[in-house]
N, C-alpha and C positions, 0 to 999 in steps of 0.2 A: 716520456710522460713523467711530471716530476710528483713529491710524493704530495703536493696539496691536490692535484687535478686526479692524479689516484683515489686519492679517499673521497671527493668530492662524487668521482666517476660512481665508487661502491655505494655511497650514500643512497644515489639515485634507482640506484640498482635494488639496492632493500626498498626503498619508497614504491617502485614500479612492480616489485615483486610484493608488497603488503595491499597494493590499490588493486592488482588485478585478485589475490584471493580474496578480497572483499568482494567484489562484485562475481566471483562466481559462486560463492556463498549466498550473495546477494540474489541474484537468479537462480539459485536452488531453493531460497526459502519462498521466494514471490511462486515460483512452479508448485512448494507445497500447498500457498494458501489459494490460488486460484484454482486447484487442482484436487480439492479435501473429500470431495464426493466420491472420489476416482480412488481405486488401488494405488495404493504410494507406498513399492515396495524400495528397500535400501538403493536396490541397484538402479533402479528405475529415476531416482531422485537424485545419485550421486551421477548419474549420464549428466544431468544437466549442469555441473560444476567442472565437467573433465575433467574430474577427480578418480583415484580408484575407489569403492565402497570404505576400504581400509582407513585411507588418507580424510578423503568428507568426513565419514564418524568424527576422526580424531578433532578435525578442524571445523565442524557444526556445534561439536559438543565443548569447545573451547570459545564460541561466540555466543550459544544459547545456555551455557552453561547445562544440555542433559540432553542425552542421546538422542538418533533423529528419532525413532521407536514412542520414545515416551512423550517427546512435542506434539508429531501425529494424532498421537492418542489422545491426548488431552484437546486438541482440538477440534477431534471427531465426537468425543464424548458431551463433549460441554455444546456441539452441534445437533448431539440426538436428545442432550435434554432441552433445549429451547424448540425441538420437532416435536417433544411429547407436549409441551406445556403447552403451546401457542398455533401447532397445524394439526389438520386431520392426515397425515399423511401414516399409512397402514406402517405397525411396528416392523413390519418382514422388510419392508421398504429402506425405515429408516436403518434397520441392521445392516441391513447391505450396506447402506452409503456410508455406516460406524466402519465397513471394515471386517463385518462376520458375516460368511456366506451363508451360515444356520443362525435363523432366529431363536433358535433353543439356546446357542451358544450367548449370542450377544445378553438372552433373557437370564442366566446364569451369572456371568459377570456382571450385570446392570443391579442384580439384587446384591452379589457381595459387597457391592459399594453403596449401593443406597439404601438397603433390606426391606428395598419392595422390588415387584416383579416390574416392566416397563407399563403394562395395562395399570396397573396398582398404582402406579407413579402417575399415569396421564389425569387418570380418574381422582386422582388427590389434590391434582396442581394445575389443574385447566383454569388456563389465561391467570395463573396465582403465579406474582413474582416468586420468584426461586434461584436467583442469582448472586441470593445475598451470602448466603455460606461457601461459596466457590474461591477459589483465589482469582486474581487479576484483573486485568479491565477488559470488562465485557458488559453488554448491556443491550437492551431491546428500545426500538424506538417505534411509534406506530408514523400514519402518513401521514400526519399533521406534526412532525418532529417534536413529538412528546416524548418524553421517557416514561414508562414504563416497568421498568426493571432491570436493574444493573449491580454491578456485584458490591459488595460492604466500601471497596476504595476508593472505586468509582463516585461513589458517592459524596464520599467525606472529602476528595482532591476536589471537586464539582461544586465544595461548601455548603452541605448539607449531612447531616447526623448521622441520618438509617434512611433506607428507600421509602419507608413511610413517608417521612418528609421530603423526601427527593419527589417519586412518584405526581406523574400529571405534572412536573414543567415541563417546558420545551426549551430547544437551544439556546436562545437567546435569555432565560431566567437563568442562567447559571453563575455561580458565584464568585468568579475568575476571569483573566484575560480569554477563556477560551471560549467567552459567550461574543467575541470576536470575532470570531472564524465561522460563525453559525448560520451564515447565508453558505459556506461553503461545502459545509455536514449536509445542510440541507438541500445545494443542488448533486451531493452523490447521494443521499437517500430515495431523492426524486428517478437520479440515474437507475438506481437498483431495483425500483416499483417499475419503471416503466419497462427495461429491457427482460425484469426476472431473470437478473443471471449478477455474479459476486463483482467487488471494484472493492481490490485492494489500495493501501494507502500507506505513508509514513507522514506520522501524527508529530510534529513539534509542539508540545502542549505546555507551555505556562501558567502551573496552576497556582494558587497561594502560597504554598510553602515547597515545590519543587518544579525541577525540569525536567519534562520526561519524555524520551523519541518513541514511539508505538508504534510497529509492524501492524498496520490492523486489515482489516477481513468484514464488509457489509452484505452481506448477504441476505435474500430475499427469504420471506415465513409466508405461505404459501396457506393460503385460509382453503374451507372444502369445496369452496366454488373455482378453485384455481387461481385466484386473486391475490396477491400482495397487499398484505393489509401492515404489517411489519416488516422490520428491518432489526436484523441480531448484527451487532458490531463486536468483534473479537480480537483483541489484541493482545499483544505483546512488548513488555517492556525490555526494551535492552540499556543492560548500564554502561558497555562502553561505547560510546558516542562516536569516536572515532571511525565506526564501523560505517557510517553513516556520513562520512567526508563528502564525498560528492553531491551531497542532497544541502548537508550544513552550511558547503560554496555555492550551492545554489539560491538557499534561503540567505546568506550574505546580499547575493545579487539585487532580488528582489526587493530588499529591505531598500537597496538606494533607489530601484527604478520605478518601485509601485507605492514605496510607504508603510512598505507589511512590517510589524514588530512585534513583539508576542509570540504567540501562538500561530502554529501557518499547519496545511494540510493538503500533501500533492497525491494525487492518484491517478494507477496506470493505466493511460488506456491502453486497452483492448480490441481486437475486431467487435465485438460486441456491445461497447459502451461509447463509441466515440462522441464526444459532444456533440460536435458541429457536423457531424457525416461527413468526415476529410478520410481521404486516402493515408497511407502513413508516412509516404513520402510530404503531404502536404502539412502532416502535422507536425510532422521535425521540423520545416521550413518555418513555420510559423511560432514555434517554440522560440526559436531564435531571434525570429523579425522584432515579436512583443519583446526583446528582450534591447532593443536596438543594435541589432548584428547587422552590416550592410552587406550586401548582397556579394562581394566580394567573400568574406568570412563565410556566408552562410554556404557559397559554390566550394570552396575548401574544407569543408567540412565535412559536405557532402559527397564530397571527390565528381562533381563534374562541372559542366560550364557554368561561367554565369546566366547564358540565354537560357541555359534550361532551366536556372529556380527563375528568372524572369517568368518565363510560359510557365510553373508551379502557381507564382504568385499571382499572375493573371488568370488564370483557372481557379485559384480561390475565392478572387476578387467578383468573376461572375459567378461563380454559385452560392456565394453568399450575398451578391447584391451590392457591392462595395464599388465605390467609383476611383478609391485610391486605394495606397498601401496604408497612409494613414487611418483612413474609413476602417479598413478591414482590421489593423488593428485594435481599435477603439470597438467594435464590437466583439470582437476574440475576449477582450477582458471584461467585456457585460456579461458574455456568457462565461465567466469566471475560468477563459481558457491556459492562466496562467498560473492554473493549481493543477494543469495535469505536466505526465512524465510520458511523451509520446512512445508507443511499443516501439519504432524505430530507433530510439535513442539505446532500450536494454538489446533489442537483438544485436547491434553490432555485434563483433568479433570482441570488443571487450571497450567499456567506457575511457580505457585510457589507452586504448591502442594507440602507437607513435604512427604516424602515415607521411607517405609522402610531401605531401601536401603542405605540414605542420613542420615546425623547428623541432630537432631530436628528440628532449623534453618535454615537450608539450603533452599535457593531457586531456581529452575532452574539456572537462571542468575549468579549465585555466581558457579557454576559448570563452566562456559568458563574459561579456562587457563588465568588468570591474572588480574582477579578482584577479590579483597579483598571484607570482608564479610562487608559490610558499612550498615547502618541504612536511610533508604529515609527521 
């Protein structure tokens, strides 16, 4: 081996070793935020990166900029003020899902930071925006995709002053490319009323004067009849981009095959939120189809025959009514099925696994019709 095929060989080897700690990082944050209600203790949250706790800390707290501890927390807090402001859901209730098994406890820390008790807090700011002194982008929207209440940056990226002036639009009045994307907010808001349960997302957002990727979080506000009448969006901003390779070749993709420019906005299904009621094997297939993958590509990727994504795709084709593959396509992207990230595509064993199947190099991502094999 001579020394350019050497250094070429290591190259790839740091690129294959920075892609897979991205995505297991990446699957440890997606785990926290679909998962925010639940005890998310270190070790519990470092199992899902096959990380030691040790090693996750070091390398969470190098991508989020601050330990997993204090993201948690900020996220659970800023979840149990939009519970007091906007549901009837009993304070013992929402302490629990904060994270304090004693509501005495949670009512102790809730006053040192806000210097009211949590009752004091509900009875002061019932259905009263209160998201405007908090840091980042978060916001409440009702089911007619109005806004409501979102935090001071939210509003000014969105082209609007203060929430006063924000307050009572909806998606599509907003002051940016990202009143673009507002058929697509609006069919995971619809997702989130209908199933009452979370649909995370990563937000490409084109606002007026910046570009920013959002880790975000929609989750259901639960009025005293049990109803969804709101939807609290929680995000996070990450500044290096990078981290988010796989998603940025994915939004390359779509840019040639659908026309999306701007602003875009993919989210994961779930057992619980699936659009179109697909199995998960039929949703990876069809990820790929809309992408124009042939059926060849789509069996290698999959690792099995092609008769069997045939029989996939003709089992999609009758449950959804479709008399071709083109048919079924064409209605996948009515139901905007080409803004989700099917759960079959994050369980693999790692988005850039090398498989047989694939040339050595190969990484999932380099497999979408129209991305060249580039080096991160």
């Amino acid at each position: 081996m001579n020394h350019v095929s050497t250094t070429r060989h290591i190259k790839q080897h740091k690129t294959f070793a920075k892609q897979l700690q991205q995505e297991r990082i990446l699957k440890a944050l997606l785990f926290i935020h679909e998962n925010l209600d639940d005890t998310l203790e270190l070790n519990r949250v470092a199992g899902m990166s096959h990380y030691s706790p040790y090693h996750f800390h070091r390398l969470f707290r190098k991508v989020t900029t601050r330990p997993v501890h204090e993201y948690i927390k900020q996220l659970k807090l800023q979840r149990a003020l939009i519970r007091l402001a906007y549901s009837h859901m009993p304070v013992t209730h929402i302490a629990h899902k904060a994270g304090f098994q004693a509501a005495e406890a949670f009512s102790r820390m809730f006053k040192q930071l806000y210097n009211f008790s949590p009752t004091q807090y509900r009875t002061l700011y019932r259905n009263q925006p209160i998201l405007n002194e908090l840091q980042g982008f978060s916001c409440v929207r009702d089911s007619n995709q109005t806004y409501i209440d979102a935090t001071k940056i939210v509003c000014q990226k969105l082209g609007f002053k203060d929430i006063l002036a924000f307050h009572g639009k909806q998606l599509h009045e907003v002051k940016c490319s990202v009143a673009d994307i507002a058929p697509v907010f609006a069919a995971q808001d619809k997702l989130v009323i209908e199933t009452h349960q979370p649909l995370t997302s990563i937000d490409f957002l084109n606002y007026n004067d910046s570009y920013n990727i959002l880790l975000s979080t929609t989750s259901p506000v639960f009025s005293e009849d049990g109803a969804v009448n709101n939807v609290f969006v929680q995000s996070i901003d990450f500044k290096d981009h990078s981290f988010f390779d796989f998603f940025l070749k994915l939004k390359e993709v779509d840019e040639k095959r659908f026309g999306h420019t701007g602003s875009q906005s993919y989210f994961f299904e779930n057992e619980s939120n699936s659009l179109l009621d697909l199995h998960p094997q039929e949703s990876s297939c069809l990820f790929y189809l809309i992408r124009n993958s042939k059926i060849k590509e789509i069996a290698a990727i999959h690792s099995c025959t092609e008769k069997q994504i045939e029989f996939t795709l003709s089992s999609m084709m009758n449950k959804m009514q479709c008399q071709s593959t083109q048919q079924l396509i064409e209605k996948a992207l009515v139901h905007h099925f080409q803004f989700i990230i099917p759960q079959r595509i994050l369980q693999a064993k790692s988005l850039y696994t090398r498989t047989s199947k694939l040339t050595q190099n190969q990484s999932l991502h380099s497999l979408l019709p129209g991305v060249c094999l580039t080096e991160i």
